[in-house]
N, C-alpha and C positions, 0 to 999 in steps of 0.2 A: 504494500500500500504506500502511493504517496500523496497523500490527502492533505491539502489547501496548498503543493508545492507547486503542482504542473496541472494544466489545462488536458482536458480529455478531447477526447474527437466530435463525442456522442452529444447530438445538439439536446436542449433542454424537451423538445419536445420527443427525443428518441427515448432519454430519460425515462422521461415520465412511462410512456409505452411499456418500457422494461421494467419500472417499478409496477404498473397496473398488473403485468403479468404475473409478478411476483407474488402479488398478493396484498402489494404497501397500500395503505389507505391513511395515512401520515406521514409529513414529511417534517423539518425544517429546514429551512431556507435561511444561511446565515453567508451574509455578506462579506465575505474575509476581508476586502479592502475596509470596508469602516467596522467591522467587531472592534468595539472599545473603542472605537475613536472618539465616537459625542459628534461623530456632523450632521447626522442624518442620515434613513434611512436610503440605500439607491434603488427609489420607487421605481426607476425603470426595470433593473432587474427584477424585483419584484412583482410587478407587474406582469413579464414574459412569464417568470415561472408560476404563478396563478392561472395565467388562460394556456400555459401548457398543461395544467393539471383540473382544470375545469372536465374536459374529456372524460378521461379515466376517473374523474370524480375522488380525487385525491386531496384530502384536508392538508392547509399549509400552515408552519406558525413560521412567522417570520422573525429574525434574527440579524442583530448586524446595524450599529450606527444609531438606535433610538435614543434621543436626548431630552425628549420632551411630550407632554401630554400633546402637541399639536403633529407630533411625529406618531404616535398611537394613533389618533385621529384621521390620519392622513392614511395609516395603513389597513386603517377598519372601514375609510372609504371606501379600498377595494371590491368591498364584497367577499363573497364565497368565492373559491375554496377557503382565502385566510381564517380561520378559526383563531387564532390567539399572535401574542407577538411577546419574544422574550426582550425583556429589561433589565441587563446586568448593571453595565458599568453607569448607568443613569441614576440608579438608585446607590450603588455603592459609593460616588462622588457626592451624593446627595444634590444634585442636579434635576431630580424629581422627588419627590416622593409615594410611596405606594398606592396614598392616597388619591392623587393626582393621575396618577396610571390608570387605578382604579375606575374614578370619575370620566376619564377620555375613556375609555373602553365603555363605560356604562351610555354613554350619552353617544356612542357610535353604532 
């Protein structure tokens, strides 16, 4: 395995294909360029990997650069498949609080 090192061949929408077959019915989708960074999520990948898994009807939580309840917000826009969105270093810098996460996710 070399996992977050090298880029793969297999486009996101082959992916998904190969995960449907598999049996996966969750994912996460975590951004390696901004995990931990605090800029924001990169809704465009996001977004590809969402309507590549719309199809196969693959739940996603999304992962990678959340720094703000209006970055929760932004990814609960999406719609389905997203189901959830993880929040590390936003809460550990205290840059959010849970509450706050809470509240954007309740209100999306």
């Amino acid at each position: 395995m070399e996992g977050w090192t090298k880029e793969g061949a297999a486009t996101i929408e082959d992916a998904m294909e190969q995960l449907d077959r598999a049996g996966v019915k969750r994912i996460i989708h975590t951004e390696v360029a901004t995990d931990g960074a605090l800029e924001g999520p990169d809704m465009e990948s996001l977004v590809r990997v969402t309507e590549a898994a719309r199809g196969p009807d693959i739940r996603v939580i999304a992962s990678g650069g959340v720094s703000s309840a209006e970055d929760i917000s932004a990814i609960a826009g999406i719609g389905p498949p997203v189901e959830g969105v993880i929040v590390g270093m936003a809460l550990y810098t205290g840059a959010m609080t849970l509450e706050e996460a809470n509240r954007a996710a309740e209100v999306a």
